[in-house]
Phi, psi and omega in degrees: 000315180300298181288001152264324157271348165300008165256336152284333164304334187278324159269021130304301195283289181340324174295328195288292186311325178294320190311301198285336167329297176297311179292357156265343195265341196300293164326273172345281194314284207254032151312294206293307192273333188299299184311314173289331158294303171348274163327286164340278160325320190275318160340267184328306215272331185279305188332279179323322191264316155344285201276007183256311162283025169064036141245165161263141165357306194276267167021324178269298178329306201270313205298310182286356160283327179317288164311345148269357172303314215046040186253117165339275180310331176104157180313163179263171183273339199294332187302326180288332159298291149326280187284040124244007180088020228217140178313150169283016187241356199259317176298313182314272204317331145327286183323316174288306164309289192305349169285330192303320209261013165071016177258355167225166167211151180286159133207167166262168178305144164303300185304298189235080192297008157298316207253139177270119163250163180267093161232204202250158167267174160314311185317295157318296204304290182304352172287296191298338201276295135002305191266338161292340162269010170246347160273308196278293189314307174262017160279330165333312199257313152283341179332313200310291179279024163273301193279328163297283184308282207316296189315308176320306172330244193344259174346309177280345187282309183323287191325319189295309200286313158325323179272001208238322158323296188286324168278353177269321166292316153297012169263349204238009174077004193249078230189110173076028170212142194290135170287150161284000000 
C-alpha cells in the first residue's frame, strides 16, 4: 500500500511538472511570436514608407548603413555586405542601381584601389533624412509595445533558463549548489 501510493504521488507530481513545463513553454511561444509581430509591424511600416518614397526596401536598408557607417570616406562594399546580410555581389548590385538612379556615389580607395567606398549624394542625404524621420515617428509610437513584448522575451528566457538550470542540477545531483 505505501508503494503505491508513493507511486501516485510521484506521477502527480511528474504530470504538475510536465504541466507547468508546457504554461511555461506556451508562455516562452507567445512572448516570442507577440516581439516578432511587434518587430514585423514596424518593418512593414519602414518598408511601405521606403517604397512611397520610390526605393525598395533593401535600398532604404544600404543608404542607411552607408550613412551609419560614420566613416569620412564612406563605407567599403564588403562593410556593406555584412550589415545587410547579404553576399557580396548582391551589395554591388544594390550600389549600382542606387548610382544608376544618383542617391549614392563611389570612389576608390588611396590605399587599396580594389576596394570602393560608398556615400550618398545631397539628393540621397534628403531622401534618406525624410524617410529616417517617419521611421523615428513611428518607433516613437510603437516603442511603448516593442519595449512590453521584449521584456516578456526576457522573462520567459530568464524563467526558461533557471528551469533549464535547476533540472541539470538534478540530474547531476547538485540540486541547491551555485553552477560553476
Amino acid at each position: 500500500m505505501r508503494y503505491a501510493t508513493m507511486h501516485r504521488i510521484a506521477i502527480i507530481s511528474c504530470c504538475a511538472t510536465m504541466s507547468t513545463n508546457n504554461d511555461r513553454q506556451t508562455t516562452d511561444y507567445q512572448a516570442l511570436a507577440e516581439f516578432r509581430h511587434q518587430i514585423r509591424r514596424f518593418l512593414r511600416f519602414s518598408e511601405e514608407t521606403a517604397r512611397k518614397a520610390g526605393l525598395e526596401p533593401q535600398h532604404h536598408q544600404l543608404m542607411l548603413a552607408v550613412k551609419g557607417a560614420g566613416e569620412a570616406a564612406g563605407p567599403h562594399i564588403a562593410y556593406l555586405a555584412e550589415r545587410l546580410q547579404l553576399q557580396h555581389h548582391s551589395a554591388v548590385e544594390l550600389v549600382d542601381r542606387l548610382a544608376k538612379r544618383g542617391l549614392i556615389q563611389r570612389t576608390r580607395s588611396h590605399e587599396d584601389r580594389r576596394e570602393v567606398h560608398v556615400k550618398l549624394t545631397p539628393r540621397g542625404e534628403r531622401i534618406l533624412q525624410q524617410l529616417t524621420l517617419d521611421n523615428r515617428e513611428e518607433l516613437r509610437i510603437a516603442a511603448p509595445a516593442l519595449v512590453s513584448s521584449l521584456k516578456k522575451v526576457m522573462a520567459a528566457t530568464q524563467g526558461s533558463r533557471k528551469s533549464h538550470q535547476e533540472r541539470r542540477a538534478r540530474a547531476a545531483g547538485t540540486e541547491g549548489r551555485s553552477p560553476r
